[in-house]
C-alpha positions in Angstrom: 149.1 92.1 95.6 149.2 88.4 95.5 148.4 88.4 91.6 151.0 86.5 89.6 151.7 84.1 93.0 152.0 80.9 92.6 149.4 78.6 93.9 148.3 74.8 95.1 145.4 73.4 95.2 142.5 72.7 93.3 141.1 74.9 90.9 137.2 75.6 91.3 136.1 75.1 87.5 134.2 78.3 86.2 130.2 77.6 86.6 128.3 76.4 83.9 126.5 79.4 81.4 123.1 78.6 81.1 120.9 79.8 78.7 119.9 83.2 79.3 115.9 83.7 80.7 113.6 85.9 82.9 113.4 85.5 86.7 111.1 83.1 87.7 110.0 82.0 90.8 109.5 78.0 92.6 106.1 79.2 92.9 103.3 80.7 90.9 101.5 83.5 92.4 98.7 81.6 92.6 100.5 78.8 94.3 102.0 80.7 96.8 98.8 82.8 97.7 97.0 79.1 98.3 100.1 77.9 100.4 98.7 81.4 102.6 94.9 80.4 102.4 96.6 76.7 104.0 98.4 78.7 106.5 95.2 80.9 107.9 93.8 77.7 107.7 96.3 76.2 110.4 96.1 79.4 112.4 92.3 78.8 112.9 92.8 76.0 114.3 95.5 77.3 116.7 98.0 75.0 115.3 100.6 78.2 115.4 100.3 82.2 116.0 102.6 82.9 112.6 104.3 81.4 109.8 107.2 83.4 107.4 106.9 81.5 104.4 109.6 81.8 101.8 109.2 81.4 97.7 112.5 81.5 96.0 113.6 84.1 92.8 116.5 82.9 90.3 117.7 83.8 87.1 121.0 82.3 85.2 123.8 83.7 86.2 127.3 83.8 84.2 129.2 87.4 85.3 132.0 87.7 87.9 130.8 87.5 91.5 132.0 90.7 92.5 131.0 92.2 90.1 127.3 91.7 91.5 128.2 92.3 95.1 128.9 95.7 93.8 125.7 96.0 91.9 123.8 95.3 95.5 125.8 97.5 97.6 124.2 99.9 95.0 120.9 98.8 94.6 120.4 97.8 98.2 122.7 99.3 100.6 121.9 97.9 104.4 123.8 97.6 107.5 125.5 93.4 107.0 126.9 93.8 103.3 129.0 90.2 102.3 130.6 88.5 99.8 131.4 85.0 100.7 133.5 83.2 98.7 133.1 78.7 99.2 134.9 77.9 96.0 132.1 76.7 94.0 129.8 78.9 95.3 129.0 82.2 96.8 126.9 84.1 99.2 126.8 87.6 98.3 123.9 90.2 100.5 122.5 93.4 102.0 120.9 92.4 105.1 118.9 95.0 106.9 118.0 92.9 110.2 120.8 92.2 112.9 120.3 88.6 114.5 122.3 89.1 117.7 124.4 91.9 119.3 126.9 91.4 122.1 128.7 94.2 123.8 130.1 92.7 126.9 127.2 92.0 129.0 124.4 93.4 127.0 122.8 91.7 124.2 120.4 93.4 121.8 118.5 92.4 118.8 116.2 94.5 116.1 113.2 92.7 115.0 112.0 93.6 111.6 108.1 92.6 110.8 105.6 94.9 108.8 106.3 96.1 105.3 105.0 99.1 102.8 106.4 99.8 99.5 108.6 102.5 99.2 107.7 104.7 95.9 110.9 107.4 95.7 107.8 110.0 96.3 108.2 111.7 99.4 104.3 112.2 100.0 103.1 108.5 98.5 105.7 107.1 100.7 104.6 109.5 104.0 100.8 107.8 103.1 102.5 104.3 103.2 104.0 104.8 105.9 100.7 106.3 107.9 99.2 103.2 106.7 101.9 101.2 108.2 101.8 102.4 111.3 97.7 102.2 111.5 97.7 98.5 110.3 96.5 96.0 112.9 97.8 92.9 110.8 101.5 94.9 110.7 101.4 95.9 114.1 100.3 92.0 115.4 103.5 90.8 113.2 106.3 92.4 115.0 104.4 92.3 118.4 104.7 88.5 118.3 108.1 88.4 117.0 109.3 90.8 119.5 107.3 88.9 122.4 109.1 85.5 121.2 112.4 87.6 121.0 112.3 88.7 124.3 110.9 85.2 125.8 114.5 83.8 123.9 116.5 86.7 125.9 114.8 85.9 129.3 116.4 82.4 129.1 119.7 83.9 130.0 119.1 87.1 131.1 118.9 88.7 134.3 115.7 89.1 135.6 114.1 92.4 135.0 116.8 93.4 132.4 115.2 93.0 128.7 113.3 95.8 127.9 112.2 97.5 124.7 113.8 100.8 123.8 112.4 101.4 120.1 108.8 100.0 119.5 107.9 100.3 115.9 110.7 102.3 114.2 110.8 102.8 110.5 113.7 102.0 108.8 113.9 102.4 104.7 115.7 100.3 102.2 115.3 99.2 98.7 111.9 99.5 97.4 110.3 98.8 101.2 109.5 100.4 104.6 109.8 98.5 107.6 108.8 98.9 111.3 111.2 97.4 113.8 111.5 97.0 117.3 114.9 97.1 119.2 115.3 94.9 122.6 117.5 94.9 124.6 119.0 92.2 128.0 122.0 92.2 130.0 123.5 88.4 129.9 123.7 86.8 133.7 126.5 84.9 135.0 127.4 82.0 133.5 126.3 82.6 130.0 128.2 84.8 127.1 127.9 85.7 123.2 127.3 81.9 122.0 124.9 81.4 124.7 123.1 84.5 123.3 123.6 83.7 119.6 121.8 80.1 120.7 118.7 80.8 122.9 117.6 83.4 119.5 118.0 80.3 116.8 116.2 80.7 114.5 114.9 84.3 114.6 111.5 84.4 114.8 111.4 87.0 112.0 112.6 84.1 110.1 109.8 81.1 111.0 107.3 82.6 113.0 105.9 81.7 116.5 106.0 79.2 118.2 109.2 78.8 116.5 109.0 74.3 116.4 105.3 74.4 115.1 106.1 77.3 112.7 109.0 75.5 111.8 107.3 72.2 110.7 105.0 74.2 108.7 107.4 75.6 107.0 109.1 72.2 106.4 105.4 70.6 104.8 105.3 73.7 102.7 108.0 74.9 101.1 109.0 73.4 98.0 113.0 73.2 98.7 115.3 73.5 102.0 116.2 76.3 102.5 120.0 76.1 103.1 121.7 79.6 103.9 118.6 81.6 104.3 117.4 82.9 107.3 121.1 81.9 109.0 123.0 84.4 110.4 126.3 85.7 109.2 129.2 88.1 111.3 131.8 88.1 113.8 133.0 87.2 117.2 135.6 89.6 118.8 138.6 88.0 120.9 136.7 89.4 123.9 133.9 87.6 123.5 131.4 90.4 121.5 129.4 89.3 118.5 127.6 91.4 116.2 125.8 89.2 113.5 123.0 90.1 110.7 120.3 87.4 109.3 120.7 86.4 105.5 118.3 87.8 104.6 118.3 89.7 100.8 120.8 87.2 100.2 122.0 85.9 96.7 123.1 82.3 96.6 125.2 81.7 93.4 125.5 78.1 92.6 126.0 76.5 89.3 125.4 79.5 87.5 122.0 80.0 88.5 121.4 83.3 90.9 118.8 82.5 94.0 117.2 84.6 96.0 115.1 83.8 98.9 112.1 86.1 100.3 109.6 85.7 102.7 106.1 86.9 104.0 105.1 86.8 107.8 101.7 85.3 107.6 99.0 86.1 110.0 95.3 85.3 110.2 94.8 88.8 109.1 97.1 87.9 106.1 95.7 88.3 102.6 97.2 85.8 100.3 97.2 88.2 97.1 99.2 90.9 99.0 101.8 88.4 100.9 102.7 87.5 97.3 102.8 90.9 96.6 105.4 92.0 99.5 107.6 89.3 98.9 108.4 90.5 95.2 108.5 94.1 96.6 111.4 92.8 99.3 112.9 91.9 96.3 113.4 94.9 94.7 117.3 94.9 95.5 118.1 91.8 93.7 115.8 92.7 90.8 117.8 96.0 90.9 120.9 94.1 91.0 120.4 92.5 87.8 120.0 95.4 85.4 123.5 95.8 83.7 124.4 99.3 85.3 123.6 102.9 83.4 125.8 106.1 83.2 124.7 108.5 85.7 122.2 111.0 84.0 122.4 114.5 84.9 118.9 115.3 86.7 116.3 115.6 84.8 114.3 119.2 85.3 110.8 119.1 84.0 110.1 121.3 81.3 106.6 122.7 81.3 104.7 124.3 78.8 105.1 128.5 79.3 101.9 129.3 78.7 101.7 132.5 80.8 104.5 133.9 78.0 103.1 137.9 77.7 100.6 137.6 80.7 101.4 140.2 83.5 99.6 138.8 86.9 99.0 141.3 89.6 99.9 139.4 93.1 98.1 141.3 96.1 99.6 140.3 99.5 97.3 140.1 102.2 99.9 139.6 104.9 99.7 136.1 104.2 102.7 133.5 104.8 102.3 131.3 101.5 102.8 134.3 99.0 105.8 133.6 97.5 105.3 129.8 96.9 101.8 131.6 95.1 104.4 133.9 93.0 106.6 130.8 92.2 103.6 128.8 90.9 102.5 131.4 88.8 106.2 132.6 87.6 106.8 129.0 86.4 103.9 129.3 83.8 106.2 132.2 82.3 103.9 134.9 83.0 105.4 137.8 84.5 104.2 138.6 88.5 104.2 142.2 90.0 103.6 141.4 93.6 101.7 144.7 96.0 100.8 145.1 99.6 97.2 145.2 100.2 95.9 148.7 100.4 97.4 150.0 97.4 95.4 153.0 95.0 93.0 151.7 92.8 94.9 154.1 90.5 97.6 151.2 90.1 95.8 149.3 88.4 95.3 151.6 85.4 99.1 152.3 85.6 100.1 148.5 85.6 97.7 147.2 83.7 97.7 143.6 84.4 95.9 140.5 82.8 94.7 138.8 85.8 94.2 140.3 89.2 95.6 137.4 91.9 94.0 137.9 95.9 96.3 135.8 97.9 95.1 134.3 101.5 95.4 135.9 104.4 94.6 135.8 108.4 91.3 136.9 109.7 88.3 138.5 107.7 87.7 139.6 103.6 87.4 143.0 104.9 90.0 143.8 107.1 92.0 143.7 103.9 89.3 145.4 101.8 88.8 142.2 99.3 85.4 142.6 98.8 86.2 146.4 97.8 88.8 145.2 95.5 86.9 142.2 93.5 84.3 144.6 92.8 86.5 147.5 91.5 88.7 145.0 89.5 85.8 143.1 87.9 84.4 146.3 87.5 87.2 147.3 85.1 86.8 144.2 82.9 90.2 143.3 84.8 90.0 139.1 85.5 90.0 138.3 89.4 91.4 134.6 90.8 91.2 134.4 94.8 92.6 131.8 97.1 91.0 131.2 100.3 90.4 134.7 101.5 90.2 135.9 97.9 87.5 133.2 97.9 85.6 134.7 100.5 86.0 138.1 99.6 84.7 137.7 96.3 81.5 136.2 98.5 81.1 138.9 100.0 81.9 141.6 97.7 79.2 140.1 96.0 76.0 140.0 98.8 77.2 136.5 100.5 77.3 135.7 104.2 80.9 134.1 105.7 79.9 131.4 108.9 83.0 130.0 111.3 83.7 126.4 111.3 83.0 124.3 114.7 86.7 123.3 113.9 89.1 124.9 112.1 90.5 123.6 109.3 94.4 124.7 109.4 97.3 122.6 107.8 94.4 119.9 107.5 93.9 117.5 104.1 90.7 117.1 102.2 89.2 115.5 99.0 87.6 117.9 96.7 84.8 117.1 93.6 84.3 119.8 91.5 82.0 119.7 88.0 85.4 120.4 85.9 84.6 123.6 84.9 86.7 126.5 84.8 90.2 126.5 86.6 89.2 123.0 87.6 89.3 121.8 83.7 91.4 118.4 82.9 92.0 117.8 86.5 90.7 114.4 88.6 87.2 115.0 89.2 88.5 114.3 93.1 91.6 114.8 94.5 93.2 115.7 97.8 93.9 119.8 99.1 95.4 121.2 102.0 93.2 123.9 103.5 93.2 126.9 105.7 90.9 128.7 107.1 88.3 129.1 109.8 85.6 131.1 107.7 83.5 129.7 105.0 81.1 130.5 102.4 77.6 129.7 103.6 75.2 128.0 100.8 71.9 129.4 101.8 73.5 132.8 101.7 75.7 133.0 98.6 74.8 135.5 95.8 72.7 133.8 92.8 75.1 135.4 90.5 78.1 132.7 91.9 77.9 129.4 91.1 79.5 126.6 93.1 82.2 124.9 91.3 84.1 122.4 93.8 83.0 120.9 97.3 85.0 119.4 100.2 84.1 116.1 101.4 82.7 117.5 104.4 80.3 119.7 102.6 82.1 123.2 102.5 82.2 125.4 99.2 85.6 125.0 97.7 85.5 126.5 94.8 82.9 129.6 93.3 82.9 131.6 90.2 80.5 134.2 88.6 78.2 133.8 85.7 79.1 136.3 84.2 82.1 138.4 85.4 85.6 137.1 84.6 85.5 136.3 88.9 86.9 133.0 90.1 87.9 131.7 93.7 89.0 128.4 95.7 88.9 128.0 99.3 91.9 125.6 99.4 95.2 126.3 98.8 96.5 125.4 95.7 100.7 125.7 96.9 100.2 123.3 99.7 102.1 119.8 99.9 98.8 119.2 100.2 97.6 119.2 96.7 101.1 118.4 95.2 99.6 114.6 94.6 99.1 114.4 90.7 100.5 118.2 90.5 97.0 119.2 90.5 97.8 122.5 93.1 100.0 123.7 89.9 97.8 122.5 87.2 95.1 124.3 88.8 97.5 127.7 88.9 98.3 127.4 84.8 94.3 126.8 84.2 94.2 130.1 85.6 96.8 132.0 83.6 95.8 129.3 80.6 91.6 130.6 80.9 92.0 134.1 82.3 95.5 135.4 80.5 94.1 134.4 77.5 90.6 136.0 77.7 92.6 139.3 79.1 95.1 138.6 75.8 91.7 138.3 73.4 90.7 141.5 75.4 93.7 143.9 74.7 93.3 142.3 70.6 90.0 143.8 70.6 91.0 147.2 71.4 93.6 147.4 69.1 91.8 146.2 66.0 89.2 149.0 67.9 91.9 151.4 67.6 93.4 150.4 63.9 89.8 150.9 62.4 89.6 154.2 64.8 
């Protein structure tokens, strides 16, 4: 340790502790979404194909250096982390975006353009990253950079050699998505690292295309130079490899005052209010950063109310290959869940004696399983009968409907449902997105008078029936698909079940014994 050591030299004075406030910007959100509307403007005109225009975050600063490069690598972890120390200042950053990468004769860059916000829920962040990927505006961004990028290459590679070998990859970091394209050159004679590191400045990721008339824009616009950002920070090896990262999600501490640079690439597609928008999401890290750190909480298990506490379900397994994600729904409302093979003795159901009879799906027809057989016998018992998708169509037929086969078959596919929120569907959206199954459907002009329709797919199929007067209710969809997770309506759905039918079956069974006692 060099602690204790002593020292020459001047002594950088501690920085100045300003007054404590929130992060602001150098730009209003309305300012910076009319510095866009200029920028289209320019673009119309043809004065330049993009522009990355920056708008600058700070906050007072007063804590030990370190102590908020640690904070980052936390908040932001990315391939270039730094601290760099100039006395009375400091660079301190997680970049995700290499500028230049030189392995002997073969240089490569990664261009990063297109952005969605990353939500920490895995099937939110699979839709932003669909929409990502479909985006025109996104996909034009990182095609120009990546064209420009590999016009800069051709200026001192060999002929034929630069080539893209990832088009549109998703990488994740702190609160954003991006796509990024990796390209690659091999160097020809008479040029090495430096000569690469040169024919790239400034990366077009940085200014936009083409890089002098982006670059004057961005010089009329902004409200301050911008100094280290969008610079390049890394190493050259004694054998002439470099491997360098853009500073990018950079903090710039400086007279105790924290600033943080973002930008937005702007395209004639751009709209100004989400450009504002995605600079504050690339900020996430830094806004992370800033929160004075928490203990680690244990994880946090959701506690739901155990509303199936004393219902008994009966499960009936129609050779189906989603039954025991069915049981676990239903086991997690606290009601207890006998599970049987189709087929079984109507006897068992006198001998187990259960609340709510449960028809799980199942592969080819109602009656290949005997379902229709089943719903009538159950209902017939007083017994409360919930299908899912064949159940659904069992309970049609068991009751005079006609089944018809879809022109396409709707397996593993998504859908939006409406319903009229009655009955299992109560205190749910009155839309929201299922995952269905199935190849046969209820036809409308055929179904029984006594079932009434209580949901609809967007495309006009029955998703949802129940009887007007029989304690008989059924969905098409599956309610246990990642499908229907969104909102937790799939196991919302499930406890409306056990909530309406375990209670009526509960209400039942008091009946008979205050039948009994006055027996």
């Amino acid at each position: 340790s060099t602690l204790g050591l002593a020292r020459s030299g001047e002594k950088v004075p501690e920085p100045p502790r300003l007054p404590p406030r929130e992060v602001v910007s150098d730009h209003t959100p309305e300012e910076y979404m009319a510095k866009v509307q200029t920028v289209r403007e320019g673009m119309r005109r043809g004065d330049y194909y993009e522009v990355v225009l920056r708008q600058t975050f700070s906050v007072p600063y007063s804590e030990r250096p370190s102590e908020l490069f640690r904070r980052i690598q936390v908040a932001s972890p990315s391939p270039y982390e730094f601290f760099l120390q100039f006395g009375d200042e400091q660079l301190i950053g997680a970049s995700p975006e290499m500028f230049v990468r030189v392995e002997g004769r073969r240089v490569e860059t990664s261009p990063i353009s297109g952005t969605a916000k990353r939500t920490g829920d895995p099937l939110r962040d699979a839709e932003n990253i669909r929409d990502l990927l479909a985006s025109p505006k996104e996909e034009s961004e990182l095609t120009m950079c990546t064209d420009v990028d590999r016009n800069d290459k051709s200026r001192v590679c060999v002929p034929g050699s630069v080539k893209v070998i990832g088009r549109r990859l998703i990488e994740a970091y702190a609160g954003v998505f991006h796509t990024v394209d990796h390209v690659e050159g091999i160097l020809a004679e008479g040029f090495d690292s430096l000569d690469a590191f040169l024919t790239h400045m400034w990366s077009v990721t940085m200014i936009g295309a083409p890089k002098k008339a982006a670059a004057q824009a961005i010089e009329d616009l902004e409200k301050t130079p911008r100094g280290w950002y969008g610079g390049a920070i890394g190493m050259i090896s004694l054998n002439g490899d470099m491997n360098t990262g853009i500073l990018i999600r950079t903090v710039h501490l400086r007279n105790g005052l924290a600033e943080y640079g973002v930008g937005a690439t702007l395209l004639y597609d751009s709209i100004p209010e989400q450009e504002e928008r995605e600079t504050r999401m690339k900020a996430t890290g830094f806004f992370r950063a800033l929160e004075k750190p928490r203990e680690a909480e244990a994880p946090r298990v959701e506690v739901r109310e155990r509303i199936g506490e004393g219902v008994k379900l009966l499960l009936v397994d129609n050779e189906d290959c989603f039954i025991h994600t069915l049981s676990n729904y239903l086991r997690q409302t606290g009601a207890a869940v006998v599970t049987y093979r189709w087929g079984f003795p109507l006897e068992l159901l006198e001998e187990e004696k259960p609340d709510i009879v449960f028809i799980s799906p199942g592969p080819g027809r109602p009656s290949d399983f005997g379902v229709p057989d089943l719903v009538r016998e159950t209902a017939a018992r007083g017994v409360p009968v919930f299908g899912v998708c064949l159940g659904l169509q069992g309970a049609v037929e068991a009751f005079g409907g006609e089944l018809g086969v879809l022109d396409y078959p709707m397996h593993g596919k998504p859908s939006i449902v409406r319903h009229h929120g009655t009955g299992v569907f109560a205190g749910l959206p009155e839309e929201f997105k299922v995952g269905r199954y199935h190849s046969l459907y209820a036809v409308r002009e055929k179904l029984p008078p006594c079932l009434e329709i209580t949901a609809e797919s967007d495309d006009g199929v029955i998703m949802g029936v129940r009887h007007k007067e029989l304690p008989v209710e059924a969905v098409q969809f599956h309610p246990e698909s990642i499908l229907t997770l969104e909102g937790g309506c799939g196991l919302r759905l499930v406890e409306n079940v056990v909530r309406l039918y375990g209670r009526r079956a509960a209400g039942n069974k008091l009946d008979d014994a205050r039948a009994a006692q006055s027996r």
